[in-house]
Structure formats: C-alpha cells, structure tokens
C-alpha positions in Angstrom: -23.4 2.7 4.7 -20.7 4.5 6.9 -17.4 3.0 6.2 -15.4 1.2 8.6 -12.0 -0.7 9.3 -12.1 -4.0 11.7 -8.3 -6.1 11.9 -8.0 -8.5 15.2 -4.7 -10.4 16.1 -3.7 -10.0 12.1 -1.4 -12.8 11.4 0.8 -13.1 7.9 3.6 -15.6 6.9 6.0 -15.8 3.8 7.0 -19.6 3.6 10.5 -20.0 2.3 10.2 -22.4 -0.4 14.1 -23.1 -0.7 14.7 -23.2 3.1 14.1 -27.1 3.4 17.6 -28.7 3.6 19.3 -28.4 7.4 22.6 -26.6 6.2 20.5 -23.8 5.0 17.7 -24.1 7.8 20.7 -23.7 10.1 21.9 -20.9 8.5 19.3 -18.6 8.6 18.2 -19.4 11.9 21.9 -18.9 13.0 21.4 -15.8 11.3 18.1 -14.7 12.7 19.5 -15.6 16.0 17.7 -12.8 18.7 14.8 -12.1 15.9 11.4 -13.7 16.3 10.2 -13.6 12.8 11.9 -16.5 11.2 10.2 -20.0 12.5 9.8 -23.1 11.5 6.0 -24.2 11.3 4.1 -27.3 12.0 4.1 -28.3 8.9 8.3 -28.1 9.3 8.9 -25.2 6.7 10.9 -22.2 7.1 8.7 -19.1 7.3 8.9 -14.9 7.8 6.7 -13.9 10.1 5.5 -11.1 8.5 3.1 -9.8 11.0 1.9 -10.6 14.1 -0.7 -9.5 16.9 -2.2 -6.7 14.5 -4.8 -5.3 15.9 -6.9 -1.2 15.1 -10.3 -0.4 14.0 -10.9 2.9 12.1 -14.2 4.9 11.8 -15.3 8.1 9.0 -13.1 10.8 9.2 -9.8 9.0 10.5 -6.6 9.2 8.0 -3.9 6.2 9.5 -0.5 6.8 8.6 1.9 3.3 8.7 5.1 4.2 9.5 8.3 1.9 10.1 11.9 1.1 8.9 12.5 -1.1 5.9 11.2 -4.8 6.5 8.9 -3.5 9.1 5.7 -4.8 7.4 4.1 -1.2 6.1 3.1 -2.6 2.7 2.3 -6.1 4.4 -0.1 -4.4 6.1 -1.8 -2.8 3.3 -2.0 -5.6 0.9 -3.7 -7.7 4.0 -6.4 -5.4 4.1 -6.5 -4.8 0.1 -7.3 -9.1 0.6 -3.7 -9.3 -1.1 -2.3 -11.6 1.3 -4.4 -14.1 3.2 -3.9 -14.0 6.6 -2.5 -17.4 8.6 -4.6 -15.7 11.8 -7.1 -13.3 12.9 -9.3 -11.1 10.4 -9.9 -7.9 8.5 -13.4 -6.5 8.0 -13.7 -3.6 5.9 -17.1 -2.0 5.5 -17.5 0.4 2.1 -16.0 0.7 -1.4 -12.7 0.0 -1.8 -9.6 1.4 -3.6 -6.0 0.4 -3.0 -3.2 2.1 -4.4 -0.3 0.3 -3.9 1.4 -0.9 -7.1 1.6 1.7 -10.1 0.9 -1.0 -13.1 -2.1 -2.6 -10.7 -5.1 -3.5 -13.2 -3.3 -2.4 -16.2 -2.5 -4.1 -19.4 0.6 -3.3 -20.8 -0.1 -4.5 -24.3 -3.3 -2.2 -24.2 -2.9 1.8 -25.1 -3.6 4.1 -21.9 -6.6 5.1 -23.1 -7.8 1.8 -23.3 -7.1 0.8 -20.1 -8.9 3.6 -18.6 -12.2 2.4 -21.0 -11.2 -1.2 -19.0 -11.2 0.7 -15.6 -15.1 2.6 -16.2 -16.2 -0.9 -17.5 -15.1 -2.9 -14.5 -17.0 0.1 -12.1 -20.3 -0.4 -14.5 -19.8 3.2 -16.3 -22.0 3.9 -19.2 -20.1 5.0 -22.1 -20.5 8.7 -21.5 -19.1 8.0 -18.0 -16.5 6.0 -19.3 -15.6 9.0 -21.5 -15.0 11.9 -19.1 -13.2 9.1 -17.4 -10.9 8.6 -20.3 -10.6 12.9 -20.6 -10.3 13.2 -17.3 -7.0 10.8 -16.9 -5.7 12.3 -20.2 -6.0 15.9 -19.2 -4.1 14.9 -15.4 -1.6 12.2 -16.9 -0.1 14.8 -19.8 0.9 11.8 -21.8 0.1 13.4 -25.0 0.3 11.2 -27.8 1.4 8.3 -25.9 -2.1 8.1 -24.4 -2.8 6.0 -27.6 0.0 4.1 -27.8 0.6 0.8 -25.7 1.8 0.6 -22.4 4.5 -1.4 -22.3 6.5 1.4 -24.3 5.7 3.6 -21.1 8.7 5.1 -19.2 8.3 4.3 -15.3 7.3 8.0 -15.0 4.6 8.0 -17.1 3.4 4.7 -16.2 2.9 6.2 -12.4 1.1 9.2 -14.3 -1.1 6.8 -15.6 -1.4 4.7 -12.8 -2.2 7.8 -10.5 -4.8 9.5 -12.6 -6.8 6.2 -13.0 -6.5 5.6 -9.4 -7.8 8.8 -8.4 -10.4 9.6 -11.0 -12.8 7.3 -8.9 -13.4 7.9 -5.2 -13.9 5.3 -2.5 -14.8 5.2 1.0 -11.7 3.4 2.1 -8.7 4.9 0.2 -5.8 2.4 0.6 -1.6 4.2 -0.3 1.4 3.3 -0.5 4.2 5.9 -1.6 5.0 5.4 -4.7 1.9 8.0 -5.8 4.3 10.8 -5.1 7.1 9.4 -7.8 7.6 11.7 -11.1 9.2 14.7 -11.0 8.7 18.0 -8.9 5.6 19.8 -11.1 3.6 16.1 -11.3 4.3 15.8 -7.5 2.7 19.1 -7.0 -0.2 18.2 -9.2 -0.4 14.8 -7.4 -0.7 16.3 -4.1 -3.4 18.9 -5.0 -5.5 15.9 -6.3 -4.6 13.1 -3.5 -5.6 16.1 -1.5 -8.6 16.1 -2.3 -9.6 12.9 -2.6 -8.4 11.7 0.3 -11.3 14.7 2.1 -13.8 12.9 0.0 -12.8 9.2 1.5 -14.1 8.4 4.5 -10.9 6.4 5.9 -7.2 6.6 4.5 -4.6 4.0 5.5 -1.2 5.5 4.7 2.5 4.2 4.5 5.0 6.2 3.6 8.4 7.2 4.7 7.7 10.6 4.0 7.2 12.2 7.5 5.7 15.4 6.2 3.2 13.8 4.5 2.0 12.2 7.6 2.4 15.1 9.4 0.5 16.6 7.1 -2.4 13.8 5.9 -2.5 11.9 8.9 -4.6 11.7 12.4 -3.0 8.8 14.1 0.0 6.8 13.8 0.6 3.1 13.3 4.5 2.5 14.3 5.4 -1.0 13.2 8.6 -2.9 14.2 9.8 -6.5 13.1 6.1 -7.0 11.6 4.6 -6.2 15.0 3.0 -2.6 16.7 5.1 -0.7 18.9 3.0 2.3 18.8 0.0 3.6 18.2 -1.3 6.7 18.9 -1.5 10.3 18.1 0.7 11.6 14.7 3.2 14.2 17.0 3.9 11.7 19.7 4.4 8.5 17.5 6.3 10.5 14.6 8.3 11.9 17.8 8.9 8.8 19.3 9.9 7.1 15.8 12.6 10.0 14.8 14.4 8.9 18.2 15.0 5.3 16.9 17.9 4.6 14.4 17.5 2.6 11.7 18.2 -0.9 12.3 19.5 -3.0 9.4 16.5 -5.1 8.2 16.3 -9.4 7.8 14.2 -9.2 4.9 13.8 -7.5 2.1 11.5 -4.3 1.7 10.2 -5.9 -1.0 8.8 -8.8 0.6 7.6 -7.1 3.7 7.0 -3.6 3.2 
C-alpha cells in the first residue's frame, strides 16, 4: 500500500475557556482588531482560529517542509494530521504507517528507566523479544546515555531526554514520517549524529511533513514548501521560490502563543 496524504478545507479552533465575561471579550477583540482569527462562535465562546481553508495532498517520494513565523500554525498543522487535534471542519486522510515526532517525552514514562521504555515501544509495534532487544541496543548505542539508560527518566536532563526521545523515534521506520524541530536539540556532535540518521530515515519514508525554522534544513530535506500565515496558506509551491518569497517578509509580532499554535 503506497502511502499517501489527503487534508481538504482543514479547520482547527482553540476555545478560550476564560474569555466569557464582556470586559474581557471586549478586550481581546479590541485587541485583535484587523486579525481574523479571534471569533466568537455560535455557541457564543471566544475562540483562535487556528487554521483555516487548509488544503494539499502528498504522494511517495514528496518531503513538505512547513514554514511560518511564530503563531503561524506549523505545529497546528502537524498535530492535525498526527489526529492530535480534531478538526472543527474538513478532513485528513492518511494512507500508511505512521510516526510523528513532535514532542520529545511523547509515549514515554518518566517513572520507567530508558531502557524500559524502549521494551514499551517494541511491545506496542508487536516485536518479539529478540526484536525488542536490538531495539533496546540499538537506542542505547545512538542515545550515549550510559549508565542512565537504567535509571528512571524523570532524572533525565532535557538533553538526554531528546536523546532518548530521538533514538526511539527513529529506530522504527514509517511510511509517513511526521517532524517538528526539536529533533535537532542537544549539542553540536549529537546534532551531527541526528542528522546522519534523520537522513536516512527520512529516504526510507515514503512522505515527510516538516516544520522547522531552520531554513537549511528545508533547503536541504525539502521538495515543496507550505508557507503559512495567521493559521492560513499563503504559499505553496516549490522550496527556492517559497523559502525566497518567505525571507522577504519581516517578522510580524504574533497574537498567540507559539505554544498554542505552532
């Protein structure tokens, strides 16, 4: 089965839970004054609109880089199609196995020891217990964790947690290989190892969706370019032209929160 990325008219909301008394209502909608993502819904609550009118496909062989300022809706995006967020409108079809990296203690267990989270990972993708092994020597021998590999997680430095994090993500390889950028945290000789291996998995994935503000990584990874704006596509297109077109804009200061919208 050939993999394969469907999203029509993608629609996702953030309702503001605290945004229900009319001082503050007024407030932020004086403040969003000229913006179009801050609404208020049939149901009368105050909501982001995170995205809006999203709409690609991608076949085998295309790598998608997401690029965009801060509050543009890049990790939005990713968690929509990782069925993180439900969308308010529209749908995503994905077609193929699945693996999204986008937070680096997803799936883990802090109280559990690294090694035991890996034995969690082969178990959850059916491994025998020889696979589930080299799995576990695998992550070891790419994470350099050394003793800590046995010790609990929640003792882990942020570093090492993204070591750990990285080598379990990538010890398995999908057809649809989902990124956000923290994969290239750590310091300069684990970035360098990360590479070489992302590298190479992402030739063995049939799609990769991207987001990153690292423009020589998309320069580098990429074969089209998603530019999004205020949660919506400007552009879409080639990686020179887009990236070119995206270097011209200044950064405007964002409404919301990278955090909340990516």
């Amino acid at each position: 089965m050939s993999a394969r990325i469907e999203v029509e008219d993608l629609r996702i909301d953030f309702p503001l839970y605290h945004g229900q008394s009319r001082s503050l209502k007024k407030s932020l909608l004086a403040r969003a004054k000229g913006r179009r993502r801050l609404h208020e819904n049939d149901k009368h609550r105050m909501v982001v609109q995170a995205l809006r009118e999203i709409s690609f496909s991608l076949g085998p062989g295309e790598r998608l880089g997401v690029v965009g300022h801060n509050g543009a809706g890049k990790t939005t995006l990713l968690r929509a199609l990782a069925g993180v967020y439900e969308p308010v409108g529209g749908r995503v079809r994905i077609q193929g196995t699945l693996n999204a990296l986008l937070d680096p203690g997803q799936g883990m267990n802090p109280e559990l020891t690294g090694r035991e989270n890996v034995s969690l990972r082969g178990r959850y993708h059916r491994m025998e217990r020889e696979g589930v092994q080299a799995l576990q020597q695998d992550v070891q021998n790419f994470a350099e964790l050394g003793d800590f590999f046995d010790l609990p997680v929640r003792i882990y430095s942020s570093g090492m947690v993204v070591r750990l994090a990285f080598a379990m993500a990538t010890a398995i390889r999908p057809q649809v290989l989902l990124m956000d950028e923290w994969f290239l945290a750590g310091d300069a000789s684990f970035r360098n190892k990360a590479r070489d291996r992302l590298e190479s998995m992402v030739r063995g994935a049939d799609i990769l969706v991207l987001s990153t503000h690292l423009n020589d990584i998309v320069r580098s990874w990429c074969t089209r370019v998603i530019w999004l704006e205020e949660g919506r596509i400007r552009a879409d297109g080639p990686v020179e032209s887009v990236m070119e077109a995206f270097a011209g804009v200044d950064a405007a200061p964002a409404l919301f929160p990278e955090a909340a919208l990516g």
